[in-house]
N, C-alpha and C positions, 0 to 999 in steps of 0.2 A: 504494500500500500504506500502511496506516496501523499506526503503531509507540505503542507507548504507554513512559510513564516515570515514575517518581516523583521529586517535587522539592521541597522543603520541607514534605512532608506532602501536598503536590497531587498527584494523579492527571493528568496531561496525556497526551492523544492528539495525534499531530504526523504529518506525512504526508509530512518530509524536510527541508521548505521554510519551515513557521511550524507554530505551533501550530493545530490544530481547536478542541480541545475539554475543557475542564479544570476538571475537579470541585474545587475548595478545600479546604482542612482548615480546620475550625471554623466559623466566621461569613462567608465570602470568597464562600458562592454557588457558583454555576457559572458560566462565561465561553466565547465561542462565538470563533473568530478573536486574531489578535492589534489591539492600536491602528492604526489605520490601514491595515489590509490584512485585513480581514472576510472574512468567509464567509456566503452566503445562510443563511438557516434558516426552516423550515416543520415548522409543526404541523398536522397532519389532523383535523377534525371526522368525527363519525359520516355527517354527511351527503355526499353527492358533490357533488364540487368545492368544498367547504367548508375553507378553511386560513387560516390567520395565515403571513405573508412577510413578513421581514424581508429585505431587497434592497440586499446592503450596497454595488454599484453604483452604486444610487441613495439609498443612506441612506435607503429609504421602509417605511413599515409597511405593510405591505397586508392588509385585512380581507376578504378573497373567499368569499362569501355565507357570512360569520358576523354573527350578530347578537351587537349592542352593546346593553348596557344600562347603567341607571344605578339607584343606590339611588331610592328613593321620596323624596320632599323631607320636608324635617323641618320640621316648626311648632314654634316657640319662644314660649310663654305667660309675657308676665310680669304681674306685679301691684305695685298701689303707685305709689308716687312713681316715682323716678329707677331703676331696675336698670339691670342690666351684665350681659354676656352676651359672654363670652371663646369665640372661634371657636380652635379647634388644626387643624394642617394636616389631620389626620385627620376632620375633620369635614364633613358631607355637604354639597356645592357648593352646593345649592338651599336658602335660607333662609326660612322664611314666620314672621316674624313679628307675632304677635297679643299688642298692647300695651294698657293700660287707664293708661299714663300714659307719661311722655317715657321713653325707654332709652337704653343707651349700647351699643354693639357696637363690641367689641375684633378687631379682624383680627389673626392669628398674627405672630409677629416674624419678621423676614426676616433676620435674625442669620445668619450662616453659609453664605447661600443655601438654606436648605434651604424656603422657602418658592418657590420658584422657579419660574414658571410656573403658580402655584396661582391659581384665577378663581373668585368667589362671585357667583353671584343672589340677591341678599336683595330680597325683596318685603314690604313694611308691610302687612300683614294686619288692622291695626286698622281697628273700625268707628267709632274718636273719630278727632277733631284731634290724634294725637299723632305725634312724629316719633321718630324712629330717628336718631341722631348715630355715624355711624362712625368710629373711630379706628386712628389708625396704631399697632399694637402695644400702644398703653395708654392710658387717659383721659385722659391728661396729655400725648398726644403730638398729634402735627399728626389734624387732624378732614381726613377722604379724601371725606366724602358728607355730605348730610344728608337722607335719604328722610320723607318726605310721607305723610301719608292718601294710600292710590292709588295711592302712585307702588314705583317698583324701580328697585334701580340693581345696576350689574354692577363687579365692583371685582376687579384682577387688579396680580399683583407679578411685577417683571424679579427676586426675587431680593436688592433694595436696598431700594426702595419700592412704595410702592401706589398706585393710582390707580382713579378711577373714574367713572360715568357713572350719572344720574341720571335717570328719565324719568318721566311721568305715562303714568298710565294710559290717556289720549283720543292 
């Protein structure tokens, strides 16, 4: 049997034992289980056999025939000498940049963690010799890449720093 309660403004459903299920007052979201003692949850798509699973057993996500998508890649045009081109965590993973002279590309600050687990594809889309110089957080900080005519590198953060991987196109 499932009882429900209010507690600091939260709506909580409880079933004796822990919490299920608890709508927040304000900004808090909703919350499925308590820490360390979960509860599965599934969402149903229109189609059959189509769900999102959360499998708190196994701590897994499971996508069972839903498609994933992603935004389309974004092309970044600069012109001129030097630019700069500040990525925020919000910004779409896939980078195609298209330079007509050197640029500099700021990766988000990892301050707080809240960059954590964040990973960019930035590909040089230029048709000159110019490069792409990545930095960590700001032009002034540690340089993570330096991508090529041709080339793409893939640059991901624990949360602290950046790191990253540089490849040519052959």
């Amino acid at each position: 049997m499932i009882h429900s309660r209010w507690s600091g403004g939260d709506l909580i459903f409880y079933d004796g034992t822990q919490d299920i299920f608890t709508i927040k007052d304000d900004e808090g979201g909703i919350e499925f289980g308590e820490d360390d003692d979960g509860i599965d949850i599934k969402f149903y798509g229109a189609t059959a056999s189509a769900y999102l699973e959360f499998d708190e057993s196994a701590d897994l996500l499971n996508f069972n025939n839903i498609k994933v998508t992603n935004q389309a890649p974004a092309s970044v045009a600069t012109t001129g000498g030097i630019s700069t081109t500040t990525l925020a965590i919000t910004d779409n993973r896939f980078q195609f940049v298209d330079t007509s002279g050197a640029t500099c590309l700021v990766l988000p600050s990892t301050t707080g963690g809240t960059a954590n687990g964040i990973q960019y594809f930035i590909a040089n889309a230029s048709t000159g010799a110019y490069d792409i110089v990545v930095y960590d957080t700001t032009t002034g900080g540690d340089i993570v890449g330096v991508i090529g005519q041709y080339e793409s590198g893939i640059f991901v953060t624990n949360g602290a720093l950046w790191r990253g991987i540089v490849a040519t196109s052959t």
